[in-house]
C-alpha positions as CSV (number, residue, x, y, z in Angstrom):
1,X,161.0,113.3,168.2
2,X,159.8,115.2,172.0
3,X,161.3,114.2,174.8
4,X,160.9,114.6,178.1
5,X,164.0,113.8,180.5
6,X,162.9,113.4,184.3
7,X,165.7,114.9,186.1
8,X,168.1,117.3,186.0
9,X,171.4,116.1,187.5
10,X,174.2,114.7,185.7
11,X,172.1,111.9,183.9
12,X,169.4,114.2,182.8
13,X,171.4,117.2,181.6
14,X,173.7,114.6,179.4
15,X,170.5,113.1,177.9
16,X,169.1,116.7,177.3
17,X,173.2,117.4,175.8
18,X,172.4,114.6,173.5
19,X,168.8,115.3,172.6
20,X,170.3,118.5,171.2
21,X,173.2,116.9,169.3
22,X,170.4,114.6,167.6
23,X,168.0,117.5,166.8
24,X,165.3,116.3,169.0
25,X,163.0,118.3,171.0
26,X,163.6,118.3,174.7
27,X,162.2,119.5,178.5
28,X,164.3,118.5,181.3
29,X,161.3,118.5,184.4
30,X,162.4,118.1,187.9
31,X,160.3,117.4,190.9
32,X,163.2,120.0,193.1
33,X,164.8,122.6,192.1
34,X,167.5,122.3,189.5
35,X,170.8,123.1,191.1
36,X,173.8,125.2,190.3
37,X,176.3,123.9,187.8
38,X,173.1,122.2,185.9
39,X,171.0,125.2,186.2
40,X,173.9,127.4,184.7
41,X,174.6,124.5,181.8
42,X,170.8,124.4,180.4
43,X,170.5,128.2,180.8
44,X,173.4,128.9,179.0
45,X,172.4,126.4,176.0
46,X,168.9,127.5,176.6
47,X,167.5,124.0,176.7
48,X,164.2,124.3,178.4
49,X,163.2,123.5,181.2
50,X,160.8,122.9,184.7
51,X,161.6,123.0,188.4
52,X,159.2,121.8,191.6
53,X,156.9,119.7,189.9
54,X,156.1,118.3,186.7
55,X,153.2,119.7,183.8
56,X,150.6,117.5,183.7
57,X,150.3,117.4,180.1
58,X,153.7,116.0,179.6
59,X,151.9,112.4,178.1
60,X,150.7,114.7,175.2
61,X,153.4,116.7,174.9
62,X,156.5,114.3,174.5
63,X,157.1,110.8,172.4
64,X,159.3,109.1,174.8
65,X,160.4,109.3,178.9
66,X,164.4,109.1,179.8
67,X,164.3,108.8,183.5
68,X,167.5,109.4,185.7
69,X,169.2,107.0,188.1
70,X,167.2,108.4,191.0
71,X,163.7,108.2,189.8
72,X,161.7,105.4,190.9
73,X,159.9,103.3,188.1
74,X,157.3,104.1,190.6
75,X,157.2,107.9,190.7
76,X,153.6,109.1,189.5
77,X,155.2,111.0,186.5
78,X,156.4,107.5,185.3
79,X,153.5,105.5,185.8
80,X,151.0,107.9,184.0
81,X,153.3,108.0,181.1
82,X,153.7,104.2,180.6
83,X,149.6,104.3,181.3
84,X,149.6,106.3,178.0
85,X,151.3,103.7,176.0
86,X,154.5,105.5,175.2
87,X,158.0,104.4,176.0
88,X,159.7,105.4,179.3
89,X,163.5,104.3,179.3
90,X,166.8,105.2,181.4
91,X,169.7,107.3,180.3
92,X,171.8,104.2,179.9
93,X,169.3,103.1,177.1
94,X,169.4,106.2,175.3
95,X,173.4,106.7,175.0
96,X,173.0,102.9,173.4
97,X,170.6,104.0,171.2
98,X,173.0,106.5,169.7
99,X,176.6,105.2,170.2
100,X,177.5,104.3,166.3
101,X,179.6,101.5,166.9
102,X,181.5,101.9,170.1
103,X,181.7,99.1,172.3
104,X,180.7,99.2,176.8
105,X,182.9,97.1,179.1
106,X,179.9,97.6,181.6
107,X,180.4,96.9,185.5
108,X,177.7,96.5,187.8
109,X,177.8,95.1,191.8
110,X,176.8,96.2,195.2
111,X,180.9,96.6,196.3
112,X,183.6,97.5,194.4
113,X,182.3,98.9,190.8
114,X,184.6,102.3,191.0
115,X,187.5,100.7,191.5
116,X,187.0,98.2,189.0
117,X,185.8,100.6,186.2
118,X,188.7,102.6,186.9
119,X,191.2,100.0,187.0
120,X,190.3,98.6,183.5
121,X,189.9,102.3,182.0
122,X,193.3,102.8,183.6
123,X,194.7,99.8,181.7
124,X,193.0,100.7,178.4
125,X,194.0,104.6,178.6
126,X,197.6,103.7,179.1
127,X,197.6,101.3,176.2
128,X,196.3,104.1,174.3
129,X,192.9,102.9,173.3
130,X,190.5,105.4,172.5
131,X,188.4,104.6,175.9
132,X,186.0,107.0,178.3
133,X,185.2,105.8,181.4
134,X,181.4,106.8,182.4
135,X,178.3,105.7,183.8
136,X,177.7,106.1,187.7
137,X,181.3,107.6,188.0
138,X,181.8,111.0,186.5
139,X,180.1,112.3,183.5
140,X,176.7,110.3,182.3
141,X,177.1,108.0,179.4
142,X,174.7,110.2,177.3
143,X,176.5,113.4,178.1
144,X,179.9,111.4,176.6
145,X,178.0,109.8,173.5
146,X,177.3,114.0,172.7
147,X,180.2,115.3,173.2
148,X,183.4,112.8,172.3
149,X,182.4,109.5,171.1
150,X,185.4,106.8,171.3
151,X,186.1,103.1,170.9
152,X,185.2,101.6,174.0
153,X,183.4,102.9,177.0
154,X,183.8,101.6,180.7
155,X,180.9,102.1,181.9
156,X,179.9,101.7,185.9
157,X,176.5,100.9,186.3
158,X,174.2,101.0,189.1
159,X,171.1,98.6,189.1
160,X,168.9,102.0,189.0
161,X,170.4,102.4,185.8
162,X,169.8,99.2,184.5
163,X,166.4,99.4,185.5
164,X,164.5,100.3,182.6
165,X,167.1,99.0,179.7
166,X,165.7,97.7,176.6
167,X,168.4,96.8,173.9
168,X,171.3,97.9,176.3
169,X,174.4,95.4,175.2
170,X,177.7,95.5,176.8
171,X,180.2,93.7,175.0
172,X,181.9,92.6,178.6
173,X,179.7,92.5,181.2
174,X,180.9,92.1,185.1
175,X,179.5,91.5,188.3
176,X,181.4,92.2,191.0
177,X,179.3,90.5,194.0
178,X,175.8,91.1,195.2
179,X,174.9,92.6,198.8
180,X,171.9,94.0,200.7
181,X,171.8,97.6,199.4
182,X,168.9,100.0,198.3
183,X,166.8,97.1,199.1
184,X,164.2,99.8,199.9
185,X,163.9,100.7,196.0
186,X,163.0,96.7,195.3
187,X,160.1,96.3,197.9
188,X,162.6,95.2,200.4
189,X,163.1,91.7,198.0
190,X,167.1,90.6,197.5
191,X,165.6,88.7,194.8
192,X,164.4,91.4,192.7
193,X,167.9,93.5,193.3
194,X,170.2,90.5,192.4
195,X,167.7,90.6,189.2
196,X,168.0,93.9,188.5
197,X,171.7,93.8,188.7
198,X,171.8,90.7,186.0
199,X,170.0,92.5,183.5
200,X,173.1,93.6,182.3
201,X,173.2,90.1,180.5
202,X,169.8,90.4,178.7
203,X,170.6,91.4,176.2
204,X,174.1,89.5,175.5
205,X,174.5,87.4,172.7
206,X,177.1,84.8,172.2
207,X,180.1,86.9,171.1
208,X,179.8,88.4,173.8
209,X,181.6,87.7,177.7
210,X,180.1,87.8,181.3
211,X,182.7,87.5,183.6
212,X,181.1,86.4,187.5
213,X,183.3,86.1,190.7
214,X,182.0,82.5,191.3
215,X,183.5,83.3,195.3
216,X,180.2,85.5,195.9
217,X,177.4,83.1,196.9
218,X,174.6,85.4,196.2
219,X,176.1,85.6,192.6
220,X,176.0,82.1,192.3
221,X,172.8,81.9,193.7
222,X,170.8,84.0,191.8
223,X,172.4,83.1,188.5
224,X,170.5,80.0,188.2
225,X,167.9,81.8,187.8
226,X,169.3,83.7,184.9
227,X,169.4,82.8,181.3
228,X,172.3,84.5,178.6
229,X,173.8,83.5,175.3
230,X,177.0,85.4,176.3
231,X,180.2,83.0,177.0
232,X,181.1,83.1,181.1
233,X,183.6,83.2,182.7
234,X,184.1,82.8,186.2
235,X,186.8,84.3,188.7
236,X,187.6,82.6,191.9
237,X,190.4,83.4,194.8
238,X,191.7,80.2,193.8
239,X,193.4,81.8,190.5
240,X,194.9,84.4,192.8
241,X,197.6,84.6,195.2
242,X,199.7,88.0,196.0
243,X,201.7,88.3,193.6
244,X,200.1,86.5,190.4
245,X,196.9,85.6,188.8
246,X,196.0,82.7,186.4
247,X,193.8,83.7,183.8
248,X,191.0,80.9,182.5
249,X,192.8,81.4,179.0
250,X,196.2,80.3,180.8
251,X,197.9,83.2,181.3
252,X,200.4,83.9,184.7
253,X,200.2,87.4,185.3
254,X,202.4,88.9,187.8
255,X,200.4,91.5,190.1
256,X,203.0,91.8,192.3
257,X,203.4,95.3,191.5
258,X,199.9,96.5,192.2
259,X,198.6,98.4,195.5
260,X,195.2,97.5,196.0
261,X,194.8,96.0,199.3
262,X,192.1,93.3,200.3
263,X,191.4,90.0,198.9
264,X,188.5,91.9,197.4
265,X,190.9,94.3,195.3
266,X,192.3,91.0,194.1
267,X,188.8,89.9,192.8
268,X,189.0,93.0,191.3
269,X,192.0,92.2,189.7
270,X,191.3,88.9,188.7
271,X,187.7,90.4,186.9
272,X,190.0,93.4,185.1
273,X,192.3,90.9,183.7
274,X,189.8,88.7,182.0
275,X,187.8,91.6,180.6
276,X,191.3,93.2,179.9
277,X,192.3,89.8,177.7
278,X,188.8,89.8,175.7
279,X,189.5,93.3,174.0
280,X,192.8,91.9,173.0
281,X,195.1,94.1,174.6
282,X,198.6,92.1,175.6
283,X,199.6,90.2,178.5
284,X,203.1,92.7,178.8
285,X,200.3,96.0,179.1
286,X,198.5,94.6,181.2
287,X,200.9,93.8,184.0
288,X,202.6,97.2,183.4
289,X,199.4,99.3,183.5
290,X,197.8,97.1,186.7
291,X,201.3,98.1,189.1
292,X,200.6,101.8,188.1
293,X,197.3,101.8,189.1
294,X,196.7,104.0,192.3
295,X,193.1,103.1,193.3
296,X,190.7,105.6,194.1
297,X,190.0,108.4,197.1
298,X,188.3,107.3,199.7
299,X,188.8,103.9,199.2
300,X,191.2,101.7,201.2
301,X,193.3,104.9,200.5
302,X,196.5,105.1,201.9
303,X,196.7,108.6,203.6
304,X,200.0,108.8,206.0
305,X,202.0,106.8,208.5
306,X,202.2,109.5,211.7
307,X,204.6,108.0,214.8
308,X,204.6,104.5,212.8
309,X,200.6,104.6,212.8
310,X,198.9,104.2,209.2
311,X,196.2,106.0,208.0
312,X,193.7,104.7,205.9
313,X,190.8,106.9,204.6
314,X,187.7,104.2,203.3
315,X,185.4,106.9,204.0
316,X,183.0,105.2,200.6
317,X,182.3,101.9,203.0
318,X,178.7,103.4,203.4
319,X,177.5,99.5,204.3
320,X,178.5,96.7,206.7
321,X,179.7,94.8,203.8
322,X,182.1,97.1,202.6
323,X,183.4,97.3,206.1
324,X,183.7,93.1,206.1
325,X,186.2,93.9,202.9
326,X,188.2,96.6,204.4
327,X,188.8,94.8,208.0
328,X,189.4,91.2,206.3
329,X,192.1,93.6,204.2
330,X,193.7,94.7,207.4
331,X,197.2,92.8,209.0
332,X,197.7,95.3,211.9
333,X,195.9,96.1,215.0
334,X,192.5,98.6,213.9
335,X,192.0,101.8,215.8
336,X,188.2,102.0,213.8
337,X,186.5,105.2,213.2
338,X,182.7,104.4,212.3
339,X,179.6,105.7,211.9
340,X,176.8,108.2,210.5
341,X,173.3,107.7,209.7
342,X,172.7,104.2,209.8
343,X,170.9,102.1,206.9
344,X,169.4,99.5,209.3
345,X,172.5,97.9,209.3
346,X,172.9,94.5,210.8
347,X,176.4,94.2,212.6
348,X,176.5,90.8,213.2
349,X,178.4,89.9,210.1
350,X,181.9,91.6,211.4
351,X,181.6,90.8,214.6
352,X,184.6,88.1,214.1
353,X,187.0,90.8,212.2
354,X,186.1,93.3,214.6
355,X,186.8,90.7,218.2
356,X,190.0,89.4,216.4
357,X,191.2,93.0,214.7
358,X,189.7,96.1,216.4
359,X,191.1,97.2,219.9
360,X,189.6,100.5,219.7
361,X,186.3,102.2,218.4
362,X,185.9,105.8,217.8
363,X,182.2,106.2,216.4
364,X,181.8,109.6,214.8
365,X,178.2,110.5,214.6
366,X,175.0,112.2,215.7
367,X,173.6,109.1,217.1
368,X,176.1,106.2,218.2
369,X,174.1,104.5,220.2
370,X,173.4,101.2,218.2
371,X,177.3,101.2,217.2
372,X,178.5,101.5,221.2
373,X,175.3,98.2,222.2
374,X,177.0,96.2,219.5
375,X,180.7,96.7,219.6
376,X,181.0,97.3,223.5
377,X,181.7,94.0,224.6
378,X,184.0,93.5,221.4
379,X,187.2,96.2,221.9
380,X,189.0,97.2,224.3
381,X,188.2,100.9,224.0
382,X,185.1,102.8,222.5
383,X,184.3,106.4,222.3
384,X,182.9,108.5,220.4
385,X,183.6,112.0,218.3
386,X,181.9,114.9,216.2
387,X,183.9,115.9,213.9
388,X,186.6,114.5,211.8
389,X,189.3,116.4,213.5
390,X,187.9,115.0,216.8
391,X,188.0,111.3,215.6
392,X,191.1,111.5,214.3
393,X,192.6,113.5,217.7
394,X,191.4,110.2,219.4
395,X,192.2,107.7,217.1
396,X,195.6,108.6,217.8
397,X,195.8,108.9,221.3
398,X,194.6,105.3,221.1
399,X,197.2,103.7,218.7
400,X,200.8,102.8,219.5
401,X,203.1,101.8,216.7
402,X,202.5,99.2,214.3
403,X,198.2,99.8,214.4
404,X,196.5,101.3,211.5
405,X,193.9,104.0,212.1
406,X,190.6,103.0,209.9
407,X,187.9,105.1,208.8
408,X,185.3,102.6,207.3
409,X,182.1,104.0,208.7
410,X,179.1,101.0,207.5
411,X,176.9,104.3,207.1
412,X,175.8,107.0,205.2
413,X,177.4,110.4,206.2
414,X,174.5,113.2,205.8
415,X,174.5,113.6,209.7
416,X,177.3,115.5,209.5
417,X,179.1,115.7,206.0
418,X,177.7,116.6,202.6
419,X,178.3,113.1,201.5
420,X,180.9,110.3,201.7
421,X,184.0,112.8,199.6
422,X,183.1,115.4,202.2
423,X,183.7,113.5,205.3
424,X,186.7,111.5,203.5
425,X,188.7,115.1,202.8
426,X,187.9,116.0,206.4
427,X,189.7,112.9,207.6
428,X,192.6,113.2,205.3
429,X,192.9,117.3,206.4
430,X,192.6,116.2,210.3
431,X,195.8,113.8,209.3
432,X,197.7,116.5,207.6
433,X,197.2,118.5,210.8
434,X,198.9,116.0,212.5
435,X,202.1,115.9,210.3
């Protein structure tokens, strides 16, 4: 078999990884320039491949199409290969097509899907099952499948990546809610997002489990539309309270231990534990492995308390809903640092947190001006900063004892980080200068 990969990030290098493990011709073809460690990886196994544009004869060249996360079904390269009548599928789709018996706990969402993924891989690791997490976190599912093939896979899955499935089959599927995001990609339609986020239950059959958080109403909404053989289950906030959840199977499990903060973390939990019960692993584990979890960077991370003033780094809330989560997850007076390049972002639906939380705003960014019209007449105090250092310098002066400081921006961060880890470390090393 050719194949043609379209892409040349993590996605497409693992496909090309596992191409070569399978004996299978293979071109990775990027429309850019294939970047440094990539470049160095296919150069060093000499797997070939083609930069700033694509060869035109690729249709006649090559039996199948794997497309990364970030290629549009609509990209010209695409269309003109489906035109030809050959097969054009995402990376996702091809690890399934070689995993020989392992099984995917797969996760998919607009909020939360990191810290979900990594919570049940947590659990499973410390149980010792033989578990990788992979997918939109870390290393692609392909390059894993290549390279060391286990049990189970948590797998975090974006609804790019679930875009051009076929025979894709998660044993446990989950969806964690569904918000406005990347609406863009999906001809500005919700509808066709939420759909592309519940094929992750196509192709579920009835020994498998779909676990929904029946507390999201765009969830619920959408799933009437949706037909699966897989058994559901649904999670609710009703189950929960702060120190235990009741599982649908009857189970009390004591959470009292864990640190996620937010009622959202506690969906979280609630989703974890019912996929975490399905691959059998005990009630006893469970509970242990859950109060050891950490969480992740970057999310509702803890960072330091400086003159009785908390630090909390949530530098991944790239959207408005994100930032609903974080200041419902709040019990002390906010000093909020916010902003970036902004999505179109509508504000309205914080306004509430932020009038009964926020007493200050800091907006760090180019361009603050729609952040400083809505939230003026909200806080007390607004201002605004351009670096990290700077934001934090005045987030301080602002707080007395007992606030938090909370960086939760509701927008991307390319106006002045490298991404959303970049401005996050720059927080946390503005704190450290502080202590």
């Amino acid at each position: 078999m050719q194949v043609v990969v379209i892409g040349a990030k993590e996605s497409g290098v693992g496909t090309a990884l596992l191409c070569r493990r399978m004996g299978y011709g293979v071109l990775v073809s990027d429309a850019g320039t294939v970047v440094s460690p990539f470049r160095g990886e296919l150069e060093r196994l000499s797997i070939a491949f083609e930069e700033n544009g694509h060869s035109a004869d690729l249709n006649d060249r090559f039996d199948l199409m794997v497309v990364s996360p970030g290629v549009p079904s609509t990209a010209p390269v695409v269309t003109d290969f489906v035109k030809s009548g050959k097969e054009v599928i995402s990376e996702i789709e091809f690890a399934w097509r070689h995993i020989d018996g392992g099984k995917v706990i797969g996760i998919t969402g607009s909020n939360g899907k990191s810290t979900l993924s990594s919570l049940i891989y947590h659990v499973m690791e410390e149980d010792d099952r033989d578990v990788t997490l992979v997918g939109n976190i870390g290393y692609s599912f392909a390059r894993m499948i290549a390279t060391a093939r286990s049990e189970f896979y948590v797998c975090e899955l974006s609804s790019f990546q679930l875009d051009q499935i076929v025979d894709f089959r998660p044993f446990v599927a989950i969806i964690t809610n569904i918000t406005p995001d990347h609406l863009d990609r999906y001809e500005h339609s919700m509808e066709k997002y939420a759909m592309a986020k519940f094929r992750i239950t196509e192709n579920q059959t009835s020994e498998d489990l779909l676990i929904l958080n029946s507390d999201d109403a765009e969830t619920m909404r959408y799933f009437d539309q949706v037909e699966t053989s897989a058994i559901v289950r649904y999670t609710s906030q009703q189950r929960l309270t702060e120190s235990a959840y009741n599982s649908i199977a009857g189970n009390i499990y004591d959470i009292s231990a864990c640190q996620l903060r937010g009622r959202h973390n506690r969906s979280n939990i609630a989703q974890a534990i019912e996929a975490l019960e399905f691959t059998g692993i005990s009630r006893q584990a469970i509970e242990q492995n859950i109060g050891t979890f950490r969480g992740l960077a970057h999310r509702l991370e803890y960072v330091a308390t400086i003159g009785g003033v908390d630090f909390i780094n949530d530098s991944k809330a790239t959207n408005v809903d994100s930032v609903w989560f974080a200041l419902e997850a709040m019990t002390q007076p906010v000093i909020w640092i916010a902003g970036g390049t902004d999505k179109g972002n509508d504000y309205s639906i914080v306004y509430p947190l932020v009038k009964e939380k926020v007493k200050h705003l800091v907006c760090l960014g180019v361009d603050n001006t729609k952040l400083i019209d809505s939230f003026g007449q909200l806080v007390e105090g607004i201002e605004e900063a351009s670096s990290a250092e700077e934001a934090v310098e005045k987030a301080m002066k602002a707080a007395t004892s007992g606030d938090v400081v909370l960086l939760s921006p509701a927008c991307a961060s390319f106006d002045l980080f490298k991404n959303y880890e970049d401005r996050g470390e720059k927080f946390k090393k503005a704190i450290r200068k502080l202590l």
